[in-house]
C-alpha positions as CSV (number, residue, x, y, z in Angstrom):
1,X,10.6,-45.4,25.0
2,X,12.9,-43.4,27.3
3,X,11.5,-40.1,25.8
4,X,7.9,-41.6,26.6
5,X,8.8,-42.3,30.1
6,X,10.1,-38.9,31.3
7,X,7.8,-36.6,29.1
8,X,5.6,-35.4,31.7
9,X,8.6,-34.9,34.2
10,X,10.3,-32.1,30.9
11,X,7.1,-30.8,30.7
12,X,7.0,-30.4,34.2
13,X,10.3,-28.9,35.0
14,X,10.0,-26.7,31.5
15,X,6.7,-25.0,31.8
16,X,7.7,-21.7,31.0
17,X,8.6,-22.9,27.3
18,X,6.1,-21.5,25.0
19,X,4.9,-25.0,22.5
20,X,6.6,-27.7,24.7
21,X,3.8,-29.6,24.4
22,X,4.1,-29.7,20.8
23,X,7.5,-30.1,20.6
24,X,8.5,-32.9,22.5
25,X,4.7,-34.7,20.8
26,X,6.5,-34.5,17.7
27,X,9.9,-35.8,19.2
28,X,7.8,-38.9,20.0
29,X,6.5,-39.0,16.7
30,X,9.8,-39.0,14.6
31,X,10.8,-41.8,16.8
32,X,7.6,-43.6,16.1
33,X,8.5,-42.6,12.1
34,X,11.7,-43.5,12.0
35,X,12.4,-46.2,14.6
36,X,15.2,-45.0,16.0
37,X,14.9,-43.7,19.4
38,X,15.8,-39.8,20.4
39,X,19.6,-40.7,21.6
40,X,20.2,-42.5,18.9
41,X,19.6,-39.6,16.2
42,X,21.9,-38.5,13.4
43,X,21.0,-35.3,11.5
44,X,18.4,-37.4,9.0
45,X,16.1,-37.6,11.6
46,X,17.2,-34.2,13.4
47,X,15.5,-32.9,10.3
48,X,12.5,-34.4,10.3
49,X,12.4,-33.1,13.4
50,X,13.1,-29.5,12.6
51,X,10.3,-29.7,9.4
52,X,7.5,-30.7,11.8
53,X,7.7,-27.0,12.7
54,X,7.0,-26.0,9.2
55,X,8.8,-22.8,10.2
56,X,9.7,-19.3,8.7
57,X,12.6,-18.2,10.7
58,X,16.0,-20.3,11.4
59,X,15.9,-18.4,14.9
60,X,12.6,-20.3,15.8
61,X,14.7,-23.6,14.7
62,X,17.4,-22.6,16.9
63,X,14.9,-22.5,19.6
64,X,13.5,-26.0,18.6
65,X,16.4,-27.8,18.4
66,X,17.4,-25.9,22.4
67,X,14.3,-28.1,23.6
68,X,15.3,-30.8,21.8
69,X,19.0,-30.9,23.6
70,X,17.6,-30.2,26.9
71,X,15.4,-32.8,26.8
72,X,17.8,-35.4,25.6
73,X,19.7,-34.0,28.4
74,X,17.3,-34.5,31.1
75,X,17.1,-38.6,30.0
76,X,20.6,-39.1,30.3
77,X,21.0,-37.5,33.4
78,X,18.1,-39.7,34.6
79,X,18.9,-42.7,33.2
80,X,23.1,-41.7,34.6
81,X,24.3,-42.3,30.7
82,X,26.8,-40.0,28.8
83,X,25.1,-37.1,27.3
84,X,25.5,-36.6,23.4
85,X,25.5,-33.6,21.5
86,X,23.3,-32.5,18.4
87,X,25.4,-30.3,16.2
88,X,23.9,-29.3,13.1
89,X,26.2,-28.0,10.0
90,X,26.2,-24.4,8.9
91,X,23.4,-23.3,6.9
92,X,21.1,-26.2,7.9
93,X,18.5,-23.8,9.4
94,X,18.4,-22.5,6.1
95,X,17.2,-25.6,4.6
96,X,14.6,-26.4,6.9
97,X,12.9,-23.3,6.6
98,X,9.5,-23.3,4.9
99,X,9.6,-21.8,1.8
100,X,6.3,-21.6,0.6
101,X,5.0,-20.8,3.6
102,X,7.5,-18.2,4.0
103,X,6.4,-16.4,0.4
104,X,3.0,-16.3,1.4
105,X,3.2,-15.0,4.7
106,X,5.8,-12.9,4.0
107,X,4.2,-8.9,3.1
108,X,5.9,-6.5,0.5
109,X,5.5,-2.9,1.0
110,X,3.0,-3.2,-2.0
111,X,1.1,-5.6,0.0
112,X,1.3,-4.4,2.9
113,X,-0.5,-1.4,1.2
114,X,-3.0,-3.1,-0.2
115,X,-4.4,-4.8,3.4
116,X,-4.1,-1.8,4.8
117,X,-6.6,0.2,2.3
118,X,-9.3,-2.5,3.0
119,X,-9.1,-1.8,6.1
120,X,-9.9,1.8,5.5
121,X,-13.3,1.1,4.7
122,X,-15.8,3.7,6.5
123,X,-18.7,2.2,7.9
124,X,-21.3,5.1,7.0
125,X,-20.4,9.2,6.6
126,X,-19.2,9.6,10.0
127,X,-17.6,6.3,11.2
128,X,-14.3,4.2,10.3
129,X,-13.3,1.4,12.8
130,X,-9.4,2.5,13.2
131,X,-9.0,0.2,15.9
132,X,-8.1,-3.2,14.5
133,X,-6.5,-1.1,11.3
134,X,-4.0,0.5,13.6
135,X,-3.3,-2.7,15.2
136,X,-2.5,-3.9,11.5
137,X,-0.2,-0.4,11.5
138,X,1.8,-1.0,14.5
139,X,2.6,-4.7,14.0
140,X,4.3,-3.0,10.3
141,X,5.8,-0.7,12.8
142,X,7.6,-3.2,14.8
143,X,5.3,-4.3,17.3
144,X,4.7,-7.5,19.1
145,X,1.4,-8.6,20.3
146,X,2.3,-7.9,23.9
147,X,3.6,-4.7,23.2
148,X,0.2,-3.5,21.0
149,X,-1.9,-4.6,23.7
150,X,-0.2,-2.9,26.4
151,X,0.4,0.4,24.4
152,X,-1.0,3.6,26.4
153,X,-2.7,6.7,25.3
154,X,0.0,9.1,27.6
155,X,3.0,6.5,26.2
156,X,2.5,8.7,22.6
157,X,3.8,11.8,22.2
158,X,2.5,13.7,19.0
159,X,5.2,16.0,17.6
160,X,5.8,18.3,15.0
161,X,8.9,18.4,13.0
162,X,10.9,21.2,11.4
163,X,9.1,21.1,8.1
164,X,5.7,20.6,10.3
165,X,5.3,17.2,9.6
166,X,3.7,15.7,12.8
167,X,4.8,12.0,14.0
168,X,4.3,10.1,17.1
169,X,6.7,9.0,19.2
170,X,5.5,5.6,21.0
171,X,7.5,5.1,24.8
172,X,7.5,1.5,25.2
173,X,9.4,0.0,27.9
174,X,12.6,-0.9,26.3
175,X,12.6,0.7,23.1
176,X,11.5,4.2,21.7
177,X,9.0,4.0,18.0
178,X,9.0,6.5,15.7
179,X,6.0,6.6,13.4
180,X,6.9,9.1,10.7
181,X,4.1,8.1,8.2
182,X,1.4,10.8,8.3
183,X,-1.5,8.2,7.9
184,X,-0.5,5.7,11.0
185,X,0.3,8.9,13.1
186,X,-3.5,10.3,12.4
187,X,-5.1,6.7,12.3
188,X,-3.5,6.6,16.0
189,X,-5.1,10.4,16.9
190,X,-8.6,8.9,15.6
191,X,-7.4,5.7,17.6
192,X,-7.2,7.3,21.0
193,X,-10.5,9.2,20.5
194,X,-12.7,6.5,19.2
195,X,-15.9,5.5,21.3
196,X,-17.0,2.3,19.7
197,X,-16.5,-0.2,17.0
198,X,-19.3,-0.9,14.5
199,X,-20.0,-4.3,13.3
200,X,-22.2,-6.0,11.0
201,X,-24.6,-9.4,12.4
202,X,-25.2,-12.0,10.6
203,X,-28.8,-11.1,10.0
204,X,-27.4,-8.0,8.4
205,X,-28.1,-5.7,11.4
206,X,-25.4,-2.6,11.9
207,X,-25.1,-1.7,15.8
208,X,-22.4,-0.1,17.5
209,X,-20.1,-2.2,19.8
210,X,-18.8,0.4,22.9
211,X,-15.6,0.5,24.3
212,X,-14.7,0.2,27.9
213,X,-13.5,3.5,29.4
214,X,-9.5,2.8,29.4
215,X,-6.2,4.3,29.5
216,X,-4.9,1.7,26.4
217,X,-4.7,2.4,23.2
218,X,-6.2,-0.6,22.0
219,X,-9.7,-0.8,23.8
220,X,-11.9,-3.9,24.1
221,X,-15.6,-3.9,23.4
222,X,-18.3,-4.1,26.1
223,X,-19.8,-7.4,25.5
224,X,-20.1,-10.8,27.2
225,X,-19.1,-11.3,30.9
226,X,-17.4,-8.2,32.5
227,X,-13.7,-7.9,33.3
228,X,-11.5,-5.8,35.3
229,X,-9.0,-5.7,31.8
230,X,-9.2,-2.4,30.1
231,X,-7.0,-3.8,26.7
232,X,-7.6,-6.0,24.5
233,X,-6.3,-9.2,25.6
234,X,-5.2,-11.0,22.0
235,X,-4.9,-7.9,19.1
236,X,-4.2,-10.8,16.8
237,X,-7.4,-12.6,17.1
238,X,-9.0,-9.4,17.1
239,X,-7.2,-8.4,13.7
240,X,-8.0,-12.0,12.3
241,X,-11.4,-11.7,13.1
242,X,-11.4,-8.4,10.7
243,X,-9.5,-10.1,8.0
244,X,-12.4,-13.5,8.0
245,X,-15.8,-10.8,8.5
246,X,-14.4,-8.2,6.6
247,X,-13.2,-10.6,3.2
248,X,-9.6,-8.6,2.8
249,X,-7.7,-10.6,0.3
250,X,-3.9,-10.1,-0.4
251,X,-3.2,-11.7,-4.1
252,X,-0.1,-14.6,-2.8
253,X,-0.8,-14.2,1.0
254,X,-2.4,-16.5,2.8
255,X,-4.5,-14.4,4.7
256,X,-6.0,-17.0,6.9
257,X,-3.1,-17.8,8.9
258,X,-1.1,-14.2,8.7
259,X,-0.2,-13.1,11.9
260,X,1.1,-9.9,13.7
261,X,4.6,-11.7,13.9
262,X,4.4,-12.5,10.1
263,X,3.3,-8.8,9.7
264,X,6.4,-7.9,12.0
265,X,8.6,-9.7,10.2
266,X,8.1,-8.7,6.7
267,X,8.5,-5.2,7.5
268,X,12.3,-5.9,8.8
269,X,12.7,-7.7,5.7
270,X,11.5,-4.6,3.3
271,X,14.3,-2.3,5.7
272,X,16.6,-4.8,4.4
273,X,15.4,-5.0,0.7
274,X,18.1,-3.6,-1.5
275,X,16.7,-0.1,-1.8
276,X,16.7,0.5,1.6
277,X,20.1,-0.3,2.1
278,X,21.5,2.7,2.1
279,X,19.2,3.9,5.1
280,X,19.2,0.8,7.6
281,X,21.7,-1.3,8.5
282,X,22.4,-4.3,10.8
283,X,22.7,-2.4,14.0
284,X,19.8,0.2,13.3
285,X,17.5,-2.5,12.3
286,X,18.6,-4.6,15.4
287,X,17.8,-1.4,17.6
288,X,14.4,-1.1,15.7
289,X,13.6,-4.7,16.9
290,X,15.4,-4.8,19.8
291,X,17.6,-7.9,18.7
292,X,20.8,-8.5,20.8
293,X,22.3,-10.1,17.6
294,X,22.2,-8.0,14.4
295,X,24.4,-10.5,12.7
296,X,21.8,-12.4,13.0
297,X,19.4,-10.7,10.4
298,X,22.0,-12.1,7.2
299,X,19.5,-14.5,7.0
300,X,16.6,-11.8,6.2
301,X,18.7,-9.8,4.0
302,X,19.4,-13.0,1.7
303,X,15.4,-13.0,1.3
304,X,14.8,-9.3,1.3
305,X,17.1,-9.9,-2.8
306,X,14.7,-13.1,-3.2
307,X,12.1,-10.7,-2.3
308,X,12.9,-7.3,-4.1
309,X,15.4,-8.2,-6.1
310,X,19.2,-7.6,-6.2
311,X,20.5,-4.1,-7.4
């Protein structure tokens, strides 16, 4: 097979491409399904293609289906054939999104709530492990992974508001978050001023688990071999970690595989739930999330009414 023979060469040329691997693997394996070979593909098997991704967001099938047509490029360019275009029909994307997994990885305000409670547990008198619970906070914000990680303590500006109410202002590099809720804005003042992390062995033992002096918000423990990284590398493993060891449950979420981006995502979605219309539209929402494209949240907004309802 032609996409066999230059697979390593795309992978190659392509490294930058964030599950290439995976994608053109199951490129091979829809032509090994279906029997007809990559150039030769109608939409039937373009969508088998698309559903291997089990995915949540048409924008992520967008993406897919741009390493698809590259790669289909790069053969006929090799092989010096006529290259052939894959155009998929309006509101395809919207069919090959993953429903069910959608619903349960998909937070309501309600929900979102009720994770973030358990994770207010205090350890003894004195001492509540706010890191991981913040992490939880700021993905709801807006977040990414990369951005939570690389979060500093002198990027947060703590300011009080006409009717003192105090917020923080988070300074990231290309976008300005507001955290007007008075519980995230004091989780994040505990945050900055937290020495350690308790955790609970498996023989039952409580010890405490010391940060490494740092600048970050997000601090990593001292354990294992040393390294010169004062963050924590991965806040989603680390916030995974809490949801296995800790036992949070989330009645229709599937908490072992919620992620920060699924944590991201359903928060744009509640902006866009009816009763918040009013408040947020397109273009603020897109600034929130720093999205070039705010048409391209209709999609959300058709299941913020799935998911709240329409007024």
């Amino acid at each position: 097979m032609l996409t066999v023979k230059y697979e390593k060469e795309f992978l190659r040329l392509y490294d930058e491409v964030n599950n290439k691997r995976q994608l053109i693997k199951d490129v091979i394996i829809v032509e090994q399904e279906t029997g007809v070979a990559l150039l030769d593909w109608d939409d039937t098997e373009v969508a088998s293609f698309l559903k291997k991704a089990e995915s949540v967001s048409p924008m992520s099938l967008n993406r897919r289906m741009t390493i698809l047509r590259k790669f289909a490029d790069l053969i006929c360019t090799r092989e010096k054939i006529a290259k052939r275009k894959y155009i998929m029909a309006d509101g395809v994307f919207m069919q090959m999104i993953d429903r069910s997994q959608l619903t349960a990885s998909t937070l309501s305000y309600d929900q979102y709530c009720t994770i973030k409670n358990q994770l207010d547990i205090s350890i003894d008198a004195e001492t509540v492990n706010v890191r991981d619970k913040v992490i939880f906070e700021l993905a709801w914000m807006g977040l990414t992974n990369d951005e939570i990680r690389m979060v500093k303590s002198e990027d947060i500006e703590f300011v009080k508001t006409q009717n003192d109410w105090e917020i923080a202002i988070i300074n990231l590099d290309n976008k300005v978050i507001r955290v007007e809720d008075p519980e995230v804005t004091s989780d994040i003042k505990m945050c900055i001023k937290e020495l350690y992390n308790v955790i609970t062995s498996k023989d039952a033992r409580v010890k405490k688990m010391f940060y490494k002096e740092s600048d970050y918000l997000i601090k990593p423990m001292i354990i294992g071999r040393t390294s010169n990284k004062t963050y924590l590398n991965n806040p989603h493993l680390s916030l995974q970690h809490v949801f296995k060891s800790g036992g949070i449950v989330c009645k229709g979420i599937d908490m072992d595989s919620l992620s920060l981006s699924d944590i991201r995502r359903s928060r744009l979605i509640y902006l866009l739930a009816p009763e918040n219309e009013i408040f947020f539209d397109f273009a603020t929402i897109a600034g929130i999330y720093n999205l070039k494209r705010p048409e391209g949240l209709r999609w959300y907004r058709e299941i913020a009414r799935e998911k709240y309802g329409v007024k």
